[in-house]
PLY file of the C-alpha trace (Angstrom):
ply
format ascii 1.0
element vertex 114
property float x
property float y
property float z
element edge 113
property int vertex1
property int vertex2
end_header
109.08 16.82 64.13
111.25 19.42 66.08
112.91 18.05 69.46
110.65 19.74 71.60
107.76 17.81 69.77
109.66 14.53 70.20
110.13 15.47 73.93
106.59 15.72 74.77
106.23 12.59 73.02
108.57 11.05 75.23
107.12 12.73 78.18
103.48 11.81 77.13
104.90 8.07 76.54
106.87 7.89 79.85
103.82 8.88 82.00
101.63 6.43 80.42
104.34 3.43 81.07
104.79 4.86 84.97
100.99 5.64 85.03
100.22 1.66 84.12
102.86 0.84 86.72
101.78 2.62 89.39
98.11 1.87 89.46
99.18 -1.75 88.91
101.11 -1.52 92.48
98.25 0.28 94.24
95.62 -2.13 92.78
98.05 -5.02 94.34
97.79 -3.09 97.54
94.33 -2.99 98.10
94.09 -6.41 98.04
96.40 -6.62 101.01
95.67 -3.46 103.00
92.30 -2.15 101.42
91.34 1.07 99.95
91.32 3.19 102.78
95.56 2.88 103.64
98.17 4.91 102.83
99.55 2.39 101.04
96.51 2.17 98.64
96.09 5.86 98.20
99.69 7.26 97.81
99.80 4.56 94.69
96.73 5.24 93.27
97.32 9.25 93.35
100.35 9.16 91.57
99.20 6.84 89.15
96.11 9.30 88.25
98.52 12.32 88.01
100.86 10.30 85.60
97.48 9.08 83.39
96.27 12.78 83.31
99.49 14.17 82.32
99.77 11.47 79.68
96.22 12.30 78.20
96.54 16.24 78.23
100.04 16.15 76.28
98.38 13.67 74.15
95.50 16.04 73.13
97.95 18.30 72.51
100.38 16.22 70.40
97.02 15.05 68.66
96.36 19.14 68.03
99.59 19.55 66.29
99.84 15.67 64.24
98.43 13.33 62.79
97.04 10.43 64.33
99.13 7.86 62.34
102.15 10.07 63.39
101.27 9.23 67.19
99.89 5.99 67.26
103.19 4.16 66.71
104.89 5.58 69.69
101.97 4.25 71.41
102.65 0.77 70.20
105.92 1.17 71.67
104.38 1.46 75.31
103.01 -2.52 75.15
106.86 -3.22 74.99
107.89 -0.76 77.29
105.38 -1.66 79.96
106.49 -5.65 79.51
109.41 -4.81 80.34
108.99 -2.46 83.17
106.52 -4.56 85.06
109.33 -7.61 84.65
111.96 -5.15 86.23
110.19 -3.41 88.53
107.02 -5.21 89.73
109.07 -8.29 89.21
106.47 -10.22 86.94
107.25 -13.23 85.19
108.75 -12.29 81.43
108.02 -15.35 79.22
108.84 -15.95 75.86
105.26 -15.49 74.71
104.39 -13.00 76.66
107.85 -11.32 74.84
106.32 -12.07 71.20
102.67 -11.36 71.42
103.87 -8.01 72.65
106.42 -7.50 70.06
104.14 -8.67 67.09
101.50 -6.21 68.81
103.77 -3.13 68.84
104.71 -4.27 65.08
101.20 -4.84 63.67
100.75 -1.32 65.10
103.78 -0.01 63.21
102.93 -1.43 59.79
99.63 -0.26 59.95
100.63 3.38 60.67
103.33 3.19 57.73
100.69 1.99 55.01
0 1
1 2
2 3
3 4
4 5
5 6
6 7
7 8
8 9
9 10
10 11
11 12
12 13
13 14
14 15
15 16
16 17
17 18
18 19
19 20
20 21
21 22
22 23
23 24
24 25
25 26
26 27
27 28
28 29
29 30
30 31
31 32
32 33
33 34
34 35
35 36
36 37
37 38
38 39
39 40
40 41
41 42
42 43
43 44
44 45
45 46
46 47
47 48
48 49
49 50
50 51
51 52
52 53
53 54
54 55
55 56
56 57
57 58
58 59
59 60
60 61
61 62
62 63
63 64
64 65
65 66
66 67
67 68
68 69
69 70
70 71
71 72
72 73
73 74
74 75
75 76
76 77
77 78
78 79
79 80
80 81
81 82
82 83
83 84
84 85
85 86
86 87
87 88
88 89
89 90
90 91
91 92
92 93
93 94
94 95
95 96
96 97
97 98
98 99
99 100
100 101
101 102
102 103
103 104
104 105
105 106
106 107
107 108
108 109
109 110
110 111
111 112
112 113
């Protein structure tokens, strides 16, 4: 894998984590201000734009590798996402919560590997 290659992995990873995020927020603001604010719709626009970015450099990163190659660094959004949503939508980080998405993100690791 050249560093270019890793990049857009880490690009493709990043807007699926800020993607998640996002929508999350804008999803919590319609319940407060409905669809039709600004609120709602800045949100939800961003949060499309990171989730289409995310899917074209994943075809593309699927064009070049394998599918086993990928997958794993798409177990490590479930842990990424945890933790993001803790520090930035300020959600409540248990100690389950912690290890089901830990042995999820492993499980997917082990199974790429075999």
């Amino acid at each position: 894998m050249t560093a270019i290659s890793f990049a857009i992995v880490l690009i493709a990873l990043i807007g699926h984590v800020a993607g998640e995020l996002v929508l999350k927020k804008a999803m919590d603001a319609s319940n407060a201000v409905g669809f039709r604010s600004r609120k709602f719709g800045a949100p939800f626009s961003a949060g499309i734009v990171f989730m289409t970015v995310q899917f074209f450099l994943g075809l593309g990163l699927l064009q070049r590798y394998d599918l086993s190659f990928i997958y794993p660094f798409q177990g490590l959004s479930v842990i990424l996402i945890t933790f993001a949503a803790a520090i930035f939508l300020r959600e409540k980080l248990t100690a389950r919560l912690t290890l089901g998405a830990a042995l999820i993100s492993a499980g997917i690791i082990l199974v790429s590997i075999s």
